[in-house]
C-alpha positions in Angstrom: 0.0 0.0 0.0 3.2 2.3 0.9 4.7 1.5 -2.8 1.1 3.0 -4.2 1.1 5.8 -2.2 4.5 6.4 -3.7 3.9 5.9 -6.6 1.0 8.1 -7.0 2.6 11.0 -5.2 5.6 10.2 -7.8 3.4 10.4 -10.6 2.0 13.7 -9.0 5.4 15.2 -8.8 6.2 14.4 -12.6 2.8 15.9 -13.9 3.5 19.2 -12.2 7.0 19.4 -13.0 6.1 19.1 -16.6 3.6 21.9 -16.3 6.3 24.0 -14.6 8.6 24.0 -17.7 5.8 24.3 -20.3 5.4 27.9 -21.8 3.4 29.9 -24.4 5.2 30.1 -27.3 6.3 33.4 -28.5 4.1 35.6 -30.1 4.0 37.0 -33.8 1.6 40.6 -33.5 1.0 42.6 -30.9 -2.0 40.9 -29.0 -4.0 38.1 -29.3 -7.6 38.4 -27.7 -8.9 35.3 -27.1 -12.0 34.3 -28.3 -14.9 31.5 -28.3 -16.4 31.5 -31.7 -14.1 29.7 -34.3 -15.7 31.8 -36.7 -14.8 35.3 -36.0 -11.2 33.8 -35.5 -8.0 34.9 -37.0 -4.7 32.5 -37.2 -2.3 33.8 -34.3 0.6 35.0 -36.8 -1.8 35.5 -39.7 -0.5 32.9 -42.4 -1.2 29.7 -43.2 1.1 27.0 -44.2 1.5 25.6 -48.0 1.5 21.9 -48.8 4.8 21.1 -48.5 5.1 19.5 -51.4 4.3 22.5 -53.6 6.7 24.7 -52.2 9.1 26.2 -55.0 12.7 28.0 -53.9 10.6 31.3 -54.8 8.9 30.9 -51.6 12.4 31.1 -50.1 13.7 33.9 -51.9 14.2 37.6 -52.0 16.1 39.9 -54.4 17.0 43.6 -54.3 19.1 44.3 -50.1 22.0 45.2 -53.0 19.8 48.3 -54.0 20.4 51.8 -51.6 16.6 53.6 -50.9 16.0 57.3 -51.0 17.4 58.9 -48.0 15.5 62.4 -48.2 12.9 61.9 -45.6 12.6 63.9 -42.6 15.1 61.7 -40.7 17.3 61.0 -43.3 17.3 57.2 -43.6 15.2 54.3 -44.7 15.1 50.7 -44.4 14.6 47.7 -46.6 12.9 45.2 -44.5 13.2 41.0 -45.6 10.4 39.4 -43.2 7.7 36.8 -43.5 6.0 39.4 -45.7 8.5 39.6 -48.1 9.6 35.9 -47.9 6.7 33.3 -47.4 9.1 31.2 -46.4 10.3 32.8 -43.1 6.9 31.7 -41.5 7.7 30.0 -38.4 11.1 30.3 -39.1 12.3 33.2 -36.5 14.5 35.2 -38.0 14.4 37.9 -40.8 16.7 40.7 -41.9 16.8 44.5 -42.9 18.7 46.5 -44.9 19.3 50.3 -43.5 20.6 53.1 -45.7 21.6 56.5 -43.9 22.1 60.0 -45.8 25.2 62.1 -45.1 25.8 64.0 -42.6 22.5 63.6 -39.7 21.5 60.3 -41.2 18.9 58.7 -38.2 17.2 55.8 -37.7 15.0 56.9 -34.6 15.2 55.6 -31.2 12.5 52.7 -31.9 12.2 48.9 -30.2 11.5 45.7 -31.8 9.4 44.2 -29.5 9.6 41.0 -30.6 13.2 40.3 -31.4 16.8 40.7 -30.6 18.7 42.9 -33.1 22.0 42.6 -33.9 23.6 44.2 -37.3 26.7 45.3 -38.8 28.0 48.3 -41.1 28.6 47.3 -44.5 29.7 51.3 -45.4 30.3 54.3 -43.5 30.5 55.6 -39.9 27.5 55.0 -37.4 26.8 56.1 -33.7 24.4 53.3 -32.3 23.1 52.6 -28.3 20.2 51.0 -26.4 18.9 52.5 -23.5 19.0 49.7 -20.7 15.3 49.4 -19.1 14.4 51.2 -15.7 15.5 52.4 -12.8 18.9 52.6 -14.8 17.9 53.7 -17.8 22.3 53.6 -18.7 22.9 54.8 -22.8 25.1 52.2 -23.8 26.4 53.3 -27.1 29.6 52.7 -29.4 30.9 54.3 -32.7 30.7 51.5 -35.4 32.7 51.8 -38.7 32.3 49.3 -41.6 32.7 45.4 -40.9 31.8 46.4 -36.9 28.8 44.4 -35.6 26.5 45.5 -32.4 23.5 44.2 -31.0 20.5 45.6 -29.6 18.8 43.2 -26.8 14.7 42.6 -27.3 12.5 45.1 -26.8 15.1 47.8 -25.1 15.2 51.6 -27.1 17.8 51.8 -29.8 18.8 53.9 -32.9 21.6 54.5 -35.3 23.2 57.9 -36.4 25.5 58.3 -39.4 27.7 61.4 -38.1 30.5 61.1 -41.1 30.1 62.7 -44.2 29.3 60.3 -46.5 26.2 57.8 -46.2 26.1 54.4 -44.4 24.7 51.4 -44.7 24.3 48.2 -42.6 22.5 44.9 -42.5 20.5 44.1 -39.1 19.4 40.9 -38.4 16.4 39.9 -36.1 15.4 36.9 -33.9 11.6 36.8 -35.7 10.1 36.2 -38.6 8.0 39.3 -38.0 10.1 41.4 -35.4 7.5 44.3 -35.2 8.5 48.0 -34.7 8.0 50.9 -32.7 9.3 54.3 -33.0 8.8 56.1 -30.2 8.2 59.4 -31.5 6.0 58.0 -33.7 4.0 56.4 -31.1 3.9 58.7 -28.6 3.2 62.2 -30.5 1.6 60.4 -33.3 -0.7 58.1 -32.3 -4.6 57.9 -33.5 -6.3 58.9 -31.5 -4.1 61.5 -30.0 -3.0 60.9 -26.5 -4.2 63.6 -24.5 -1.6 66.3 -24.2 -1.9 66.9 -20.3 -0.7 63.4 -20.0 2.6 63.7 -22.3 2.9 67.1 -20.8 3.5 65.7 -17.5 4.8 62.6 -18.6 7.7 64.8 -20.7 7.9 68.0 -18.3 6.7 70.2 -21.8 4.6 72.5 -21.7 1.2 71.8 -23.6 1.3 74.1 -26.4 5.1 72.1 -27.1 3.0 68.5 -26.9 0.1 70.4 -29.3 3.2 71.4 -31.4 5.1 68.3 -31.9 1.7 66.0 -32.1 0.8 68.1 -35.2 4.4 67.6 -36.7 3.4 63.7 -36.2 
């Protein structure tokens, strides 16, 4: 009767250490709300997989990172992005790239977060200042100088941005730990989202005065 007692309280033991290591996989958007009827439902990363065996090397394959973009935007830089949107094939996969081009002289890549994937990239041309805020209470800049063949990485989710100080433009290739990384540029976000965020709250959230958070919501 002892031996089945221990046994069972064994068994017991097993079942809920097996729960303790079992997780949710990563997720692919922003949120998933969950929901009871199957037919108001959405796949969780929004694809659906081919049959195997009609899958062609086109579903693998992307051509054009070679090709610069047009840097005269308002921040002087723009980025060629190689994810699950551009290559079917990345679905599930984890992993995509980018391809960032920076104008002379004030090229920027804003402080932004990928908040579903580590980062790391490396210069292929030019001269960049890059850094990633570390998260709170510290909130330590930890930022380097890169010139071309050096390699940094940004850590999930935590602020970062690139700056091309030299003279001549830049360009590096970032690599990211999903197939659909997701962005967020803070700016962006904060003075530029839909609907506006009141502007007492970024007032006192920024110390600015409200006509400033008026100001640079309308730029946005």
């Amino acid at each position: 009767m002892e031996g089945f007692h221990f046994l069972q309280a064994l068994f017991i033991l097993a079942l809920a250490s097996s729960l303790a290591y079992a997780f949710d996989p990563s997720p692919l958007q922003d949120f998933c709300v969950a929901i009871n009827d199957p037919n108001d439902a959405v796949f969780v990363n929004g694809k659906v997989c081919k049959d195997a065996k009609l899958a062609t090397a086109d579903d693998f394959f992307f051509s054009g990172l070679n090709i610069g973009k047009i840097t005269s935007n308002s921040v002087g830089s723009s980025v060629t992005p190689v994810n699950v949107a551009q290559i079917s094939g990345l679905n599930t996969l984890g992993i995509s790239l980018a391809r960032i081009d920076y104008a002379a002289n004030g090229g920027l890549n804003p402080p932004h977060t990928h908040p579903r994937a580590t980062e790391i990239l490396v210069v292929l041309e030019g001269t960049l200042y890059v850094g990633f805020v570390t998260s709170n209470p510290d909130n330590r800049l930890i930022a380097k100088v890169l010139n071309k063949g050096d390699v940094f990485v940004f850590p999930v989710g935590l602020v970062h941005f690139q700056f091309n100080p030299g003279k001549s433009k830049a360009v590096a290739i970032a690599a990211l730990s999903s197939q659909d990384p997701g962005v967020i540029t803070i700016a962006n976000a904060v003075f530029g989202s839909d609907p506006s965020i009141n502007p007492d709250v970024l007032s006192k959230a920024f110390k600015l005065d409200k006509s400033m958070v008026k100001s640079l919501q309308s730029k946005f």
